[in-house]
N, C-alpha and C positions, 0 to 999 in steps of 0.2 A: 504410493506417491500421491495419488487422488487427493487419500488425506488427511495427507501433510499441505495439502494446496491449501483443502477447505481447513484446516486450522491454523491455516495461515492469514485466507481472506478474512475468519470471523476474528483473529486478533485485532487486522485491520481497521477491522468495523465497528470491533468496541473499542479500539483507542477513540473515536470520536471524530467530528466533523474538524477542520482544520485550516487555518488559511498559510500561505507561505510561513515553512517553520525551519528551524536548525535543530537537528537531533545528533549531540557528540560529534558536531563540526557536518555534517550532512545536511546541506540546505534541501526544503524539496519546496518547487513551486507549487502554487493556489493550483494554478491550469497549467494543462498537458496539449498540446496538440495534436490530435491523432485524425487522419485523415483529414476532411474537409470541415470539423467541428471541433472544439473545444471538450475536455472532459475537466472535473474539478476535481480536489484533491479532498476526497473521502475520511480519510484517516491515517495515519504514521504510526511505526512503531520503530523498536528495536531489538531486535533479537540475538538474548545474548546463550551462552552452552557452557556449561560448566566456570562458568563467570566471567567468560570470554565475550567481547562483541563482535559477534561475528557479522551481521547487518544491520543497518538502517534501510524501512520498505515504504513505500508510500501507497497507497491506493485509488485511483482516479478512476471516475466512474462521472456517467454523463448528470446523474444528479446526485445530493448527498442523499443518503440512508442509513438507516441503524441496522437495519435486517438485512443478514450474509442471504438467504434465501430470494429475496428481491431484490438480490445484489448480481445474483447468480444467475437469475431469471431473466432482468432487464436485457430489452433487445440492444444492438448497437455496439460497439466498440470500449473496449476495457484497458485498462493499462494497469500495471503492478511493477515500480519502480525497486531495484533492489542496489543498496550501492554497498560492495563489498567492503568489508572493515578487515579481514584478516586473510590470507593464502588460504584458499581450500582447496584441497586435492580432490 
């Protein structure tokens, strides 16, 4: 599971920096509020399985970055938005 995480976050983090976007009808906001501060929105992707779409994910993180390592590393609060597209068991 680990990673499937981290190949999930460096997807993240190569789709690129991002401001409020719609992926296949999935809006994701610019910023997240997670506790008492604001996180921005990193990267989006979509992930799809045997030609299926199965999510759209977003990634918020307190600043942007290209690097999963520094992404991983940064202290503070993270958020990894996932909005289901199909039933999964």
């Amino acid at each position: 599971m680990k990673r499937s995480l981290a190949a999930a976050l460096a997807a993240l983090l190569l789709a690129g920096p991002a401001a409020a976007l719609t992926i296949e009808g999935v809006t994701l906001d610019d910023r997240a509020k997670v506790g008492p501060g604001d996180l921005v929105l990193n990267g989006a992707g979509l992930r799809t399985r045997l030609g299926f779409k199965v999510y759209a994910g977003g990634l918020y993180l307190g600043e942007k970055t290209r690097d999963a390592n520094a992404a991983l590393a940064a202290p503070g609060p993270k958020r990894v938005a996932l909005h289901m597209m199909r039933d999964v068991g």
